[in-house]
C-alpha positions in Angstrom: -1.3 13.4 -27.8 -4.8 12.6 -29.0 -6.0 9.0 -28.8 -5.5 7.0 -31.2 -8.3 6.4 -33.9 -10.5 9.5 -32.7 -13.2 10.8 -35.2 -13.4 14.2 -33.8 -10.5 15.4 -36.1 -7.8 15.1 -33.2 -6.5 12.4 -34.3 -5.1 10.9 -37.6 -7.3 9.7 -40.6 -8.0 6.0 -40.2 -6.5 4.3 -42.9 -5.7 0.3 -44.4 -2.7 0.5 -42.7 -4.2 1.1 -39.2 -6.8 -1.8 -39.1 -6.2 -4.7 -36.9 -8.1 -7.9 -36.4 -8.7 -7.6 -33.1 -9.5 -11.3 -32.3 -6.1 -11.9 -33.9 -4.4 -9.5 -31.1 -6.2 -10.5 -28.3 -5.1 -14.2 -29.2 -1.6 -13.1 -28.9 -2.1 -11.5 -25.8 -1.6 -13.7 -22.1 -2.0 -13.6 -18.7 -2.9 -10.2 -16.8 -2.4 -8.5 -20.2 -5.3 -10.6 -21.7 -7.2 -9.8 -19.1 -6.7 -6.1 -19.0 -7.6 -6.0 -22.8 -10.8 -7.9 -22.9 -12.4 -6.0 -20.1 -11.6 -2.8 -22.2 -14.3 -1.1 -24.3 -14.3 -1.5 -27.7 -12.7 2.0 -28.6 -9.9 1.0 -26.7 -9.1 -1.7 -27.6 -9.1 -0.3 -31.3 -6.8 2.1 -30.7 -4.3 -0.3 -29.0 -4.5 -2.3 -31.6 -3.6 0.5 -34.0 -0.5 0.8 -31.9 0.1 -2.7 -33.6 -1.1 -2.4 -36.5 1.2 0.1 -37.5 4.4 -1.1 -35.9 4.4 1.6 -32.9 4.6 -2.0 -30.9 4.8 -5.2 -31.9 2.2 -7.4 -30.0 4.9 -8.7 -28.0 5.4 -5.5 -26.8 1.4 -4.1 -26.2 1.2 -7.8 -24.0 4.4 -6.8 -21.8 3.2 -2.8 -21.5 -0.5 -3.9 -20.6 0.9 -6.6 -18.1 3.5 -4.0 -16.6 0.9 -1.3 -16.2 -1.9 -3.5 -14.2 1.0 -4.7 -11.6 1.7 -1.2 -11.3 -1.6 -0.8 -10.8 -2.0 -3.4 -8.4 0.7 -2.1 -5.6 -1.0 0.9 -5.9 -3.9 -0.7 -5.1 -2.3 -2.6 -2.4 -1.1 -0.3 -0.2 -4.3 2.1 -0.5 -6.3 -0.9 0.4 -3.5 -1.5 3.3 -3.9 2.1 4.9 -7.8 2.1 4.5 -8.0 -1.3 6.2 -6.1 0.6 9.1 -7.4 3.5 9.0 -10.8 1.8 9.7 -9.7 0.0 12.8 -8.2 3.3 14.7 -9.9 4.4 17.4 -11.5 8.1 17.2 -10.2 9.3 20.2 -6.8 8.3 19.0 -5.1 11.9 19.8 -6.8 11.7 23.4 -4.6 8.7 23.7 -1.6 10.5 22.9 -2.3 13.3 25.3 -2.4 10.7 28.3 0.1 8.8 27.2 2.5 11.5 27.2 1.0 13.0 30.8 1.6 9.5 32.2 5.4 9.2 30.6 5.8 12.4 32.3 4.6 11.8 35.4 6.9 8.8 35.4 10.0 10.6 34.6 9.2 13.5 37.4 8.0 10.9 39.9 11.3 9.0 39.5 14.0 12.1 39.7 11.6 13.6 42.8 11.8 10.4 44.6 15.3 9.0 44.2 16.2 12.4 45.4 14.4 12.2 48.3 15.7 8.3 49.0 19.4 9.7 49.0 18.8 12.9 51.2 21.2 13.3 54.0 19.9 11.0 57.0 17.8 8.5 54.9 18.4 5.0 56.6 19.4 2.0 54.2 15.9 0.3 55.4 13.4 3.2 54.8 15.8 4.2 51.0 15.1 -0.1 50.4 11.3 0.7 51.3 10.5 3.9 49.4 12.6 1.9 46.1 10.0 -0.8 45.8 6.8 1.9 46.4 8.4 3.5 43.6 8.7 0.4 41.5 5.3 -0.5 42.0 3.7 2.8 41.5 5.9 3.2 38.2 4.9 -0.3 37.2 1.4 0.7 37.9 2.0 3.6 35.5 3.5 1.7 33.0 0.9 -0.8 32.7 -2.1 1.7 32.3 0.6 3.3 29.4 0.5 0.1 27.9 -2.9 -0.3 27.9 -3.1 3.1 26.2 -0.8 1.9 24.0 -2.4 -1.0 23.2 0.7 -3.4 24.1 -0.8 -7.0 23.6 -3.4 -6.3 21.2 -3.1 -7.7 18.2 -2.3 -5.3 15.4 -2.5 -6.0 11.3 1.0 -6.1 9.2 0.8 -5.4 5.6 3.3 -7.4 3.0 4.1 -7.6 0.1 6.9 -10.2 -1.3 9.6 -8.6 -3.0 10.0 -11.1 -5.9 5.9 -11.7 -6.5 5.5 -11.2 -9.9 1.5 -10.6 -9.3 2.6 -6.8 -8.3 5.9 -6.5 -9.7 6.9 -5.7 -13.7 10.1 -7.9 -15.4 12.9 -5.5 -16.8 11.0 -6.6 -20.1 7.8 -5.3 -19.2 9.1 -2.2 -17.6 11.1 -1.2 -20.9 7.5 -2.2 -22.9 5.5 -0.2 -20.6 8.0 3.2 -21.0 7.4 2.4 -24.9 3.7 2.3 -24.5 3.9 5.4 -22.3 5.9 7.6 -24.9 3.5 7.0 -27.6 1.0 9.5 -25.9 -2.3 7.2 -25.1 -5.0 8.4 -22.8 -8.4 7.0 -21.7 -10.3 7.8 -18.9 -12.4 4.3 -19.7 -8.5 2.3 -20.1 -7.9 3.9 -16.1 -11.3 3.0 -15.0 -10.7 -0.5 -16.1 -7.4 -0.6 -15.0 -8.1 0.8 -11.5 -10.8 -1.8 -11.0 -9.1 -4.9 -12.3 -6.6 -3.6 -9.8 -8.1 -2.5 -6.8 -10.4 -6.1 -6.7 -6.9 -7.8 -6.7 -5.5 -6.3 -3.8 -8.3 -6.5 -1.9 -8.7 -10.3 -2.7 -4.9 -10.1 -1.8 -5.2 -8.6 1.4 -8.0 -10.5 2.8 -6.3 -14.0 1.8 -2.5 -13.3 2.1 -1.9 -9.6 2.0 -1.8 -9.1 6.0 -1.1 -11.0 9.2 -1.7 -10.1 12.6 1.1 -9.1 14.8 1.4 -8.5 18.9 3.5 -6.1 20.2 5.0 -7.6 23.3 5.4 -5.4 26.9 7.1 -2.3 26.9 11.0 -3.5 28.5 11.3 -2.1 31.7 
């Protein structure tokens, strides 16, 4: 569907009908929606106001669909600005890890089945099976402490929330159903998504650096 109030012959005619005092609208607008609007071009917000102007939505309705559509915007936001933020702090040689992590687990496992086999052969004394069970122990703790260390087992690590019932990232029922309506009537604007993904993407960054993250320590592997 063409953009509302385009002068390319795409859309409809303007008309009486479709004019809006825009001061009017944005004084009945709030919050995130408010903010949303003003930071719009002018274009834009013409052609949302011709959503009200001709009872597509009432202004009620454009505040709760503009509010809904930037906390949508904002989880999005979020969690890209979560997996960047992690992405940066990985090591390079993070697949070299892997590899000698998984030579060292399987070392461990072969060490262990080759060893108690040889502590229960036929003729092994109680004394030398007690001594070659606490070499093993220590060569497997040895093991275990330079997978850790691979691992990185006592570093601290970032966790990324987000509270379930913070209304900053997450529509009403109301705003959801106003946001559908607004969806329905067809608008596009690559200008309204520009706006909208910056608004956005400088809140959960702000978010993330303040309250957004929290750093964790994985304690030793159990034994």
């Amino acid at each position: 569907m063409a953009k509302t109030g385009a002068t390319d012959g795409s859309g409809p005619a303007p008309s009486t009908t479709d004019k809006v005092d825009l001061s009017d609208l944005a004084s009945a607008l709030k919050g995130d929606a408010l903010d949303l609007f003003t930071n719009l071009p002018a274009d834009d917000r013409m052609s949302l106001g011709k959503f009200v102007s001709s009872g597509a939505l009432s202004a009620d309705e454009l505040n709760d669909a503009l509010s809904s559509a930037l906390k949508s915007g904002r989880k999005k936001a979020f969690w890209q600005t979560a997996k960047e933020d992690a992405e940066a702090g990985r090591s390079p040689d993070g697949a070299a890890r892997q590899q000698s992590m998984k030579a060292i687990s399987d070392r461990m496992e072969s060490e262990l089945e080759s060893r108690r086999a040889a502590m229960y052969a036929p003729g092994v004394s109680p004394q030398d099976r007690l001594a070659a069970l606490s070499k093993l122990s220590a060569d497997l703790k040895d093991m275990q402490d330079s997978w850790d260390q691979l691992a990185g087992i006592g570093m601290p690590m970032k966790a990324y929330t987000l509270k379930g019932g913070d209304e900053r990232f997450f529509a009403t029922s109301k705003e959801q159903a106003a946001g559908q309506k607004f969806a329905d009537l067809g608008f596009q604007s690559g200008s309204f998504d520009k706006v909208l993904s910056t608004l956005a993407k400088g809140f959960a960054q702000k978010y993330v650096s303040e309250e957004g993250k929290t750093e964790i320590t994985i304690g030793p592997a159990i034994r």
